[in-house]
DODREN-252022 format. One line per 8 residues: their letters; for each residue x, y, z of C-alpha. Coordinates in steps of 0.1 Angstrom, whole numbers, plus 5000, padded with zeros to 4 digits. Layout:
N
a	X,Y,Z | ...;
//
This chain:
397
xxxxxxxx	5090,5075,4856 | 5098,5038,4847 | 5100,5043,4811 | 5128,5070,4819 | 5145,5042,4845 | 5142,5018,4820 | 5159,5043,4797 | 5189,5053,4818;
xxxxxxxx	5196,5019,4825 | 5198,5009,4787 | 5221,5041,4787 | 5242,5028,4813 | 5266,5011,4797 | 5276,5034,4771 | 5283,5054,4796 | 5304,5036,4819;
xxxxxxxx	5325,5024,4786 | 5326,5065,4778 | 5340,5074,4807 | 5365,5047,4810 | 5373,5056,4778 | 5376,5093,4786 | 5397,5088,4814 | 5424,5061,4800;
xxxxxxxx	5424,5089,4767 | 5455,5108,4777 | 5473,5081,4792 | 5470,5062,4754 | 5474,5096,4737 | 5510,5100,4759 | 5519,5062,4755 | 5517,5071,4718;
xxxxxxxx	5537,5107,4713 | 5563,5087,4736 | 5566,5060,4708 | 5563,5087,4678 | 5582,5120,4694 | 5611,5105,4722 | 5619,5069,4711 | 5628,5083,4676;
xxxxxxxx	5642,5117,4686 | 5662,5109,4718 | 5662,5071,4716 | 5646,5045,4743 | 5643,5052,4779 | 5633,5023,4801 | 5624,5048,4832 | 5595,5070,4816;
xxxxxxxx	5581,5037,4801 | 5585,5022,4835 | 5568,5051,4857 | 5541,5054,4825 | 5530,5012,4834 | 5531,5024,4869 | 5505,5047,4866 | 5485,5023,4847;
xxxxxxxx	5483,5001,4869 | 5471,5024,4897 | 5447,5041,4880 | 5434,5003,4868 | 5428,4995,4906 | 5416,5031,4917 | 5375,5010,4915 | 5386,4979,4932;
xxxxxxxx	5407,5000,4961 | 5377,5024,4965 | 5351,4997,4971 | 5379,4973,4990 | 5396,4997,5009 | 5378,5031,5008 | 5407,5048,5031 | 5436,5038,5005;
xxxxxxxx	5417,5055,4974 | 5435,5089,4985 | 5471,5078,4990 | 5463,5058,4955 | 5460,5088,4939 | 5485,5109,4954 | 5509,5081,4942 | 5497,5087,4908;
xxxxxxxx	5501,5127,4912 | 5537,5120,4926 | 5545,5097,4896 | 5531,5124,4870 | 5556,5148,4887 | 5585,5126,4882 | 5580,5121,4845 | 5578,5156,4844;
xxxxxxxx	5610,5158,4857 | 5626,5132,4838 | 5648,5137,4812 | 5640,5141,4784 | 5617,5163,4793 | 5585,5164,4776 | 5557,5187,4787 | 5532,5161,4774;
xxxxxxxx	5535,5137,4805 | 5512,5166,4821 | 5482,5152,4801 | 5480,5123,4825 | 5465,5153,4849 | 5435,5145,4823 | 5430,5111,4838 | 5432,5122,4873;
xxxxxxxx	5405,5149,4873 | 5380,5119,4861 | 5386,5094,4886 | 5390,5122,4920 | 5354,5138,4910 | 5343,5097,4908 | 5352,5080,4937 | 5357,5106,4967;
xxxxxxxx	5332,5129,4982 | 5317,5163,4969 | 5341,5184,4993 | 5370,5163,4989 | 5374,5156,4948 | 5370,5196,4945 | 5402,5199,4973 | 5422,5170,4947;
xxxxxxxx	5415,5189,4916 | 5425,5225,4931 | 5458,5201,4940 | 5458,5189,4908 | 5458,5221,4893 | 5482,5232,4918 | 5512,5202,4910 | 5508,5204,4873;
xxxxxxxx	5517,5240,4876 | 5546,5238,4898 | 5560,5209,4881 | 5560,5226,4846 | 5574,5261,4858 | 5605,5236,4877 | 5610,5214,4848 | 5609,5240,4820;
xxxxxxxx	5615,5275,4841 | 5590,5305,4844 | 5588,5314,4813 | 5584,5284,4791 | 5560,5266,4822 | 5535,5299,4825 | 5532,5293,4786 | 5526,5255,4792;
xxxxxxxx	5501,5249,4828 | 5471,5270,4823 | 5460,5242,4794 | 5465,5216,4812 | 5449,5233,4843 | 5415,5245,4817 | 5418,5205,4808 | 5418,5194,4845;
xxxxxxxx	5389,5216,4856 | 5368,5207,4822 | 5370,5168,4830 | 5371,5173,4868 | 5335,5190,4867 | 5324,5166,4838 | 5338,5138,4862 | 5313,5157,4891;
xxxxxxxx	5285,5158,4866 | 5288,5124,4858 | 5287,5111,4895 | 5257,5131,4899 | 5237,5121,4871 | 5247,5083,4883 | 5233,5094,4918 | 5202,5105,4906;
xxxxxxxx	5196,5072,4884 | 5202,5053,4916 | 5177,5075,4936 | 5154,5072,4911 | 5149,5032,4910 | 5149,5030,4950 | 5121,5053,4945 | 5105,5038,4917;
xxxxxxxx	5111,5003,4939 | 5093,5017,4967 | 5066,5032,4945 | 5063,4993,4933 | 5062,4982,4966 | 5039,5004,4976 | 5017,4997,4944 | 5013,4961,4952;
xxxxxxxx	5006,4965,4987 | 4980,4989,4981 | 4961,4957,4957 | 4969,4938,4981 | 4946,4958,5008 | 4922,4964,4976 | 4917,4926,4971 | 4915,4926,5011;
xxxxxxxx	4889,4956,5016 | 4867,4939,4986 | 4869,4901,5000 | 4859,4917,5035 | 4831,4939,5017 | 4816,4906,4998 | 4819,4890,5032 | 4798,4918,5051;
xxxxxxxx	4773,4922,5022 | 4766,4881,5019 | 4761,4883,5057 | 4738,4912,5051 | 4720,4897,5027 | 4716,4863,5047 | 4701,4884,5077 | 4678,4896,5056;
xxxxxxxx	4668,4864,5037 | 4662,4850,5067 | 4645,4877,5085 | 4624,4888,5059 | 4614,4855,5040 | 4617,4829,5065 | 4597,4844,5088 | 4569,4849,5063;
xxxxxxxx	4570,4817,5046 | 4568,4803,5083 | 4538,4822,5089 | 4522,4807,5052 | 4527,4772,5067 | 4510,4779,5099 | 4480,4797,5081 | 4478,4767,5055;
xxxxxxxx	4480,4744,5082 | 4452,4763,5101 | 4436,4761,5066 | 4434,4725,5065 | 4420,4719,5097 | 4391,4741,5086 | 4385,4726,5059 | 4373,4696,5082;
xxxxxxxx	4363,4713,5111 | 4352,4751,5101 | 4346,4756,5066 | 4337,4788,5067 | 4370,4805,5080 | 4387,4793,5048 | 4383,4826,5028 | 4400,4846,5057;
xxxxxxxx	4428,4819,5058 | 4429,4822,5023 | 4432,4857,5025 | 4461,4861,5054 | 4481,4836,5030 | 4475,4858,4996 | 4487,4884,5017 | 4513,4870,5034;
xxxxxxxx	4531,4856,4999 | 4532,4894,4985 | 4549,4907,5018 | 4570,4879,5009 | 4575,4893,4972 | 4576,4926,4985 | 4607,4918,5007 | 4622,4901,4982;
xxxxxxxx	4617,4929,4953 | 4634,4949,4983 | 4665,4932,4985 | 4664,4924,4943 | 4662,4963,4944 | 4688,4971,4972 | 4714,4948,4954 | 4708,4966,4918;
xxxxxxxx	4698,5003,4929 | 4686,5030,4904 | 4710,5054,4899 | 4710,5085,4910 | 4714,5106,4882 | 4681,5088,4864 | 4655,5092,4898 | 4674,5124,4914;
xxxxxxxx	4690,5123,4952 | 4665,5129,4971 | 4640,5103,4956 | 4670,5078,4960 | 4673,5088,4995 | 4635,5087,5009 | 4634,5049,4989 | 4663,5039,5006;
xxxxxxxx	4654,5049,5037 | 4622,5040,5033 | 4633,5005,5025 | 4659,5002,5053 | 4629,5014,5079 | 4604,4985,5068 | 4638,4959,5066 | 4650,4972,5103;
xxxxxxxx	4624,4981,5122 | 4615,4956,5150 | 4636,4924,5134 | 4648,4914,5165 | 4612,4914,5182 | 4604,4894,5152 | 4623,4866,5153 | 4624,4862,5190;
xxxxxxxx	4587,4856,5187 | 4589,4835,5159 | 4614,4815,5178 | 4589,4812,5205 | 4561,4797,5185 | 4586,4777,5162 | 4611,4763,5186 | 4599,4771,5222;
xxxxxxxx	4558,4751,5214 | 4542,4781,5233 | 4515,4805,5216 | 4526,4833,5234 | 4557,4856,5248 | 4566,4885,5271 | 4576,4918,5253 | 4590,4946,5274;
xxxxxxxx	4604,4977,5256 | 4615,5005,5282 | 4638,5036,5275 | 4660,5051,5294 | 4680,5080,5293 | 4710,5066,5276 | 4697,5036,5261 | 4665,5012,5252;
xxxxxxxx	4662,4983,5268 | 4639,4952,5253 | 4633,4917,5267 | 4609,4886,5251 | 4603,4862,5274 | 4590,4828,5271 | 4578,4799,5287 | 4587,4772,5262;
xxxxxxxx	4605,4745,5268 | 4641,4763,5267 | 4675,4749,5251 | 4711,4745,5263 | 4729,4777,5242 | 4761,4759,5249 | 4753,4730,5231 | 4728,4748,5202;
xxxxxxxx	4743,4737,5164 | 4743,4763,5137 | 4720,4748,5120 | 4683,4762,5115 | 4674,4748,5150 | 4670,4766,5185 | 4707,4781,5187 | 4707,4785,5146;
xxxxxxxx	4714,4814,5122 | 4677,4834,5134 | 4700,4842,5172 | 4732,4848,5152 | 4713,4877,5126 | 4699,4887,5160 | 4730,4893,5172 | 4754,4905,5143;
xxxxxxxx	4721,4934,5139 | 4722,4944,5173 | 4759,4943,5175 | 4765,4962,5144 | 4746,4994,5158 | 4765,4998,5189 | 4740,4977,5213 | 4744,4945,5235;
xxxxxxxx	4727,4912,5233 | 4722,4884,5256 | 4708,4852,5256 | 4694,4836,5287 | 4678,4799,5285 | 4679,4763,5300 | 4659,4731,5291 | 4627,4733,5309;
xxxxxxxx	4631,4769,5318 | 4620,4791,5291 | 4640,4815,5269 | 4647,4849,5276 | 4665,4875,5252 | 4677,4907,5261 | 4688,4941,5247 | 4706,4968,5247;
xxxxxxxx	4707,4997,5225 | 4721,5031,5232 | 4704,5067,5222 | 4732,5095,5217 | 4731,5089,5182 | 4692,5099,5186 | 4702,5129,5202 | 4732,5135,5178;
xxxxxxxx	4708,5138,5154 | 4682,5159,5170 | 4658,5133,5179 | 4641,5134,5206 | 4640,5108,5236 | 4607,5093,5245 | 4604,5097,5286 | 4606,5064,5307;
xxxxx	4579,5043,5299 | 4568,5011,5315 | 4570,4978,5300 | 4547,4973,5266 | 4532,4940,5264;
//
């Protein structure tokens, strides 16, 4: 489509010169059989030459009037019809000054309406014949008009044909400018969607980076800690130690093979669909399941100096509700940094996870008073999906 714009617009102006050229034919072609045929033949006569300028000149402004003044165009070329009669008429008569009929057909079928340049030609048609038959009598002007009418028609229609093709150019490049438009706001909500989409899936993966390694690598340092102080005081729990922190580092690689392997997956056409499937679900069951108990406890033992918490997990009939309690030694939320401290990037994961499955979190602490974390999760899409709800239980400790 704008290879064939680009085309009609290199076409354009051999066509405007060609029908410009068309149009101002007969007038030249009269101006010329004047000089040749009547100057020689009958002598000069100032008047034809006179009303022949005339109708130059009006057919000259017939562009300018019809963008300028659109209501004169009319009178304009009824002027022009009026003149063509008189040179009919005037003596010596010469059936040639008809032709200028030629021009008139062109410029009606340009610059007035569909309806209206097919009412100017019929009038056209209609003058040239009357004027001929008056100036030349029946018999002589029946042998004369119906060329001049064929000619009329011929570059009336071509005139019609002409404005329509121009028509269609002009429809064409609004709608290959909207197209465009449209094109470049559609990359522009492209480079949106992907900038929001690496946005989401950095946030993702910085949940689970923290969630997954943190944590462990958090629980290495206690048991090598606990290590050390055995190695003084009980030498003979140092294999188990040793143990809990060899196991501990390959959760540690396991989680992080995880999200290696969640950020390249196999494709599906190598393993099959439902292999894919069960290892992704698989891997988003062991990545979800109980993060937020997770690392509300490890936030009690890291940042709250207490060796235990509260857990209470009780469902409803619409929703589950959890709470971790603590009796440590509590923080001001208000005033928490985003740093890795008490109010760091462990409560905003918590958070972004719960809040991204439909659920509510909350966040109750003071200095002195403990910390307390709450929430809410909601079941219909258990039951959408044909799960079953466990009855109301009491709180699990």
């Amino acid at each position: 489509m704008a290879s064939a714009v680009s085309a009609s617009k290199r076409w354009e102006p051999l066509r405007e010169w060609g029908f410009w050229i068309l149009s101002f034919m007969p007038w030249v072609a009269v101006l010329i059989r004047f000089w040749v045929s009547t100057v020689p033949e009958f002598g000069f006569f100032p008047l034809p030459l006179a009303l022949l300028g005339a109708f130059l000149v009006l057919s000259v402004s017939v562009p300018a009037i019809s963008t300028r003044y659109p209501v004169l165009t009319q009178p304009s070329l009824f002027l022009q019809t009026a003149l063509i009669a008189v040179l009919i008429q005037t003596a010596p008569l010469q059936d040639y000054y008809a032709m200028l009929f030629l021009s008139l057909g062109p410029l009606a079928a340009r610059y007035l309406r569909p309806g209206r340049n097919l009412i100017w030609l019929a009038a056209f048609c209609v003058v040239v014949s009357a004027a001929l038959i008056l100036a030349f009598g029946p018999v002589r002007g029946v042998t004369y008009f119906p060329i001049y009418v064929m000619g009329i028609l011929i570059l009336g229609f071509y005139g019609r044909a002409s404005c329509g093709a121009e028509e269609a150019r002009a429809e064409s490049e609004r709608l290959l400018d909207q197209l465009r438009d449209a094109n470049a706001k559609l990359r522009a909500y492209a480079e949106q969607a992907e900038e929001i989409a690496t946005m989401h899936e950095r946030n993702r993966l910085a949940r689970e980076l923290h969630d997954a390694a943190t944590q462990t690598v958090f629980s290495i340092t206690l048991t090598a800690q606990a290590a050390r102080l055995a190695c003084e005081q009980d030498p003979s729990r140092l294999p188990e130690l040793l143990d809990k922190i060899q196991e501990s580092g390959a959760d540690a690689l396991a989680e992080m093979r995880g999200l290696v392997s969640g950020l390249r997956p196999r494709r599906v056409a190598e393993d099959g669909l439902v292999p894919t499937l069960r290892q992704h679900f698989a891997l988003r069951e062991r990545r979800e399941q109980l993060r937020v108990i997770q690392e509300s406890l490890n936030n009690a033992v890291k940042h709250a100096g207490v060796g235990e918490a509260e857990v209470s997990l009780m469902f409803g009939e619409r929703e589950a509700l959890l709470r971790v309690r603590d009796a440590g030694r509590g923080f001001n939320p208000a005033a928490a940094s985003g740093s890795d401290g008490a109010g760091g990037f462990g409560l905003v994961s918590m958070r972004e996870r719960v809040e991204s499955r439909g659920g509510t979190w909350q966040l109750a602490s003071r200095p002195g008073a403990g910390t307390e974390v709450t929430v809410r999760m909601p079941l219909a899409a258990e039951r959408e999906y044909g799960g079953q709800e466990p009855a109301d239980q009491g709180p699990d400790r």
